[in-house]
Structure formats: C-alpha cells, structure tokens
C-alpha positions as CSV (number, residue, x, y, z in Angstrom):
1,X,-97.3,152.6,66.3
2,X,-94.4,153.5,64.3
3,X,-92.3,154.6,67.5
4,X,-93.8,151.0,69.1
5,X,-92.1,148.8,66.2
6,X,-89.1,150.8,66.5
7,X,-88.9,150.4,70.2
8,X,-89.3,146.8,69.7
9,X,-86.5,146.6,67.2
10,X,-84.1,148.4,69.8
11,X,-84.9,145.7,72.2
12,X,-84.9,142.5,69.7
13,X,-81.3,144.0,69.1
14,X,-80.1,145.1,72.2
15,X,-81.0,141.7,73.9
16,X,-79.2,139.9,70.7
17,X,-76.3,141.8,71.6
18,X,-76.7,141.0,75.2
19,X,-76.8,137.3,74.0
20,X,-73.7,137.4,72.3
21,X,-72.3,139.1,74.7
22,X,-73.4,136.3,77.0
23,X,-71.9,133.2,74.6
24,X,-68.9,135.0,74.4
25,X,-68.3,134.8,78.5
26,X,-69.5,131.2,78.0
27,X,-66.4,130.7,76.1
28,X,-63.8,131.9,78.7
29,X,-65.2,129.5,80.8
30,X,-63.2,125.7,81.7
31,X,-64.5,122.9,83.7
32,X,-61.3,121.4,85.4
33,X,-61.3,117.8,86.1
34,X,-59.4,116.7,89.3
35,X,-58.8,113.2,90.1
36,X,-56.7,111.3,92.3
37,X,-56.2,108.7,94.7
38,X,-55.0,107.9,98.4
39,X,-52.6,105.5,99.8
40,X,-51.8,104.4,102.9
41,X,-47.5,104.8,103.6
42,X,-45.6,101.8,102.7
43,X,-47.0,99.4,104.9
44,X,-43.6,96.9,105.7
45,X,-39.8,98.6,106.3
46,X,-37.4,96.1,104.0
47,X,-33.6,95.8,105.2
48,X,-32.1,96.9,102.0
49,X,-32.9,98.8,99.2
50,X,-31.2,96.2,96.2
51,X,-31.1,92.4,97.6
52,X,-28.2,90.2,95.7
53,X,-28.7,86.5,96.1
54,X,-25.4,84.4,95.0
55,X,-26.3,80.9,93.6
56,X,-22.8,80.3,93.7
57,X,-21.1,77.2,91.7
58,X,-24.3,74.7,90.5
59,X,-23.8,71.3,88.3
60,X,-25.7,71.1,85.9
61,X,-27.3,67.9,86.6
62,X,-28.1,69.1,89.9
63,X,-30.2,71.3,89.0
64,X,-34.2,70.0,89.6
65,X,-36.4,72.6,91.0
66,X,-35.0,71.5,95.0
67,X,-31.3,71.2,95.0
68,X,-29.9,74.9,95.2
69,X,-32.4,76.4,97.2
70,X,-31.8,79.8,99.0
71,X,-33.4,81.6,101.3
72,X,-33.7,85.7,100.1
73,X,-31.5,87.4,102.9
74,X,-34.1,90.0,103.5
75,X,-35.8,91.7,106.8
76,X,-39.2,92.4,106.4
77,X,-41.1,94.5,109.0
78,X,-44.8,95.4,109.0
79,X,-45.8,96.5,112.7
80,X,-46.7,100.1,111.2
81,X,-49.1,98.7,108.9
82,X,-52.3,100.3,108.5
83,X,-54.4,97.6,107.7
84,X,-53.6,93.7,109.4
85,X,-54.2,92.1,105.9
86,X,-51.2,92.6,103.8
87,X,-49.8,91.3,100.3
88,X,-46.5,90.5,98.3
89,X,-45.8,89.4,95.0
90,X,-42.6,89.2,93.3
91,X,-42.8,91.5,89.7
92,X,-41.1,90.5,86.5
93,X,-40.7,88.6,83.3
94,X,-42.5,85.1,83.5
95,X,-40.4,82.8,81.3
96,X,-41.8,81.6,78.2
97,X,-41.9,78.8,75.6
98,X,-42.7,75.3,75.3
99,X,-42.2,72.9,78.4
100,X,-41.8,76.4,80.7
101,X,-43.3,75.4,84.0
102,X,-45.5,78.3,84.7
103,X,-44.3,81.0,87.2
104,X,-41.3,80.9,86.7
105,X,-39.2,84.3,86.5
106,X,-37.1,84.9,82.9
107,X,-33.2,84.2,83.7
108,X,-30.5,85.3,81.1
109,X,-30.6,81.7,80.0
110,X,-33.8,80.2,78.6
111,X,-33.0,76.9,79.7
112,X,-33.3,77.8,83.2
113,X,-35.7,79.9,85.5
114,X,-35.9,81.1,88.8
115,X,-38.8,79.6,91.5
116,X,-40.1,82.2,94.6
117,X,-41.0,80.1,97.7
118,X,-42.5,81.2,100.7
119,X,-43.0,79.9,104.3
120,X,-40.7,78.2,106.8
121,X,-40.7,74.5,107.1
122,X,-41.7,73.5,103.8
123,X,-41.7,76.2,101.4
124,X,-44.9,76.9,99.0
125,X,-44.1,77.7,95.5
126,X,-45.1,81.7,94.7
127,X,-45.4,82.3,91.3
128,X,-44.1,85.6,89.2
129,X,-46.4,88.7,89.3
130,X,-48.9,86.6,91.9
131,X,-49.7,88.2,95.0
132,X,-49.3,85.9,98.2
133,X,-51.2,87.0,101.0
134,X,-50.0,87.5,104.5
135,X,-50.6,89.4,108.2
136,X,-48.3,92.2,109.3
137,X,-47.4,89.5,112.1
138,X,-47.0,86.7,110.1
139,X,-44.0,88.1,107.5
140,X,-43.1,84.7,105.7
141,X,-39.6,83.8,104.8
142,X,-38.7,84.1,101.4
143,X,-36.8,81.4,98.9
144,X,-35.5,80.9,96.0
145,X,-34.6,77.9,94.0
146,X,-33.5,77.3,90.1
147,X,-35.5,75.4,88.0
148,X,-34.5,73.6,84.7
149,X,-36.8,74.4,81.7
150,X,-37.2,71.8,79.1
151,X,-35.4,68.1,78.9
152,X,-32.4,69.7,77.3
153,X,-29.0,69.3,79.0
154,X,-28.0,72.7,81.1
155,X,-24.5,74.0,80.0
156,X,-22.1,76.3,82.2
157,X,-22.6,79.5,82.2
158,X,-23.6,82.7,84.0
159,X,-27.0,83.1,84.8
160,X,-28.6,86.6,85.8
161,X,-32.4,87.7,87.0
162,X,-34.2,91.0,88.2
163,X,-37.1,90.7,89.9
164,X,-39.1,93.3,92.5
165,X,-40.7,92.5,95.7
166,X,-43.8,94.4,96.1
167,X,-45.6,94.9,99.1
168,X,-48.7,96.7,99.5
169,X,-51.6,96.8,101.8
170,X,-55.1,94.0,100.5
C-alpha cells in the first residue's frame, strides 16, 4: 500500500509537470489575424493627372451661380470597366457659414464657392463629396461655375480651390 501511494504521488507530479509543461507551449503560441479587401483596377483612364481650370477676369456683379461657367477640360474613359454601373464625386471642403448654399466647394475667399455641374445640354448641379452615378458609356461632361455666398458685395481678388475627382466602380 505504501509503494501504491507513492506510485500515485509520482504520477499526480509527473502529470503536473506535464501540465506545465503543456501551458507553457500554450504560451508560444499567436493567433494572427489577416484581413483585407479586393478592388477592381481603376475603372475610367482620366487625360491628366492635375486638371487647372482658369476662371479668368470675372466682375463682381456678374457673378450669380450661371454667368462664368466652365466646362472641366477633362477626358474621361471607362470602356475597361469592370462593372457597367459606375460613380463620381468630386472630394473636398464643403463651404460653411450662414447663407452658404449647400454643396458648394470652400474657395480661398468665403464670399464665394465653387458649383460642380454635370451633363450636356443643361447641366445638373453635383454637389461636394456626393457621388453622381453614371454607365461606363455614358461619361457626363463636367462643369463648373462660381457661386456668390451671402448678399455681401464680392471684392477683387484672387480666388483659389482644390478639389478631387473620384471615380470608382457602384
């Protein structure tokens, strides 16, 4: 009986080393998380990597939302799109304030903001960070146009905006 008891404490502590043996394995061992996503390529091929558009000399009293338009002197092409159903938006800082219309894009002058039109005969106001939907055979033309901001008079200056034309598949 005495060798049974000592035989079982042998085995209570060889398996207890066993065990901690075992935890200390456990502890060597990382779960790695992997994530990610896929895209499609770009879906359109735009003429030019940095688009300028010259407003040129306005008057101030011209300036209504209409007079000044200008169409964005860009080639868009989407026949390699994957997908039919495309969409574009034009990314930046939506002017603020009282009286702002909304949409508008932030110029260098708060009395004045910058409109995004699309389409061809009559052009369709698009506002800032808005997506606009569209078909890989039907790229619309794009506008722009300056709008005043408020009932205060406009005085000269130099105006400037950034925006970024996005273009992804829907």
């Amino acid at each position: 009986m005495k060798m049974n008891m000592m035989s079982s404490a042998l085995l209570i502590t060889l398996c207890c080393g066993v065990s901690a043996q075992a935890a200390d394995i456990d502890k060597n061992e990382v779960t790695i998380n992997i994530t990610g996503k896929l895209f499609y390529p770009p879906p359109c091929v735009v003429s030019s990597e940095n688009i300028t558009v010259p407003l040129g000399d306005m008057t101030t009293s011209k300036v209504d939302g209409t007079e000044y338009i200008k169409e964005i002197g860009v080639t868009i092409t989407c026949t390699a799109a994957k997908k039919d159903s495309l969409k574009l938006s034009f990314a930046g800082d939506a002017a603020t304030g009282t009286g702002v219309p909304a949409g508008l894009l932030k110029t260098s002058y708060d009395r004045l903001g910058i409109r995004f039109k699309t389409g061809a005969i009559t052009p369709v106001d698009l506002n800032i960070n808005t997506d606009f939907n569209f078909t890989k055979t039907t790229v619309p033309k794009l506008w722009l146009v300056p709008v005043k901001i408020g009932t205060a008079e406009l005085e000269p200056r130099d105006i400037t905006a950034t925006a970024t034309l996005k273009i992804q598949h829907n």
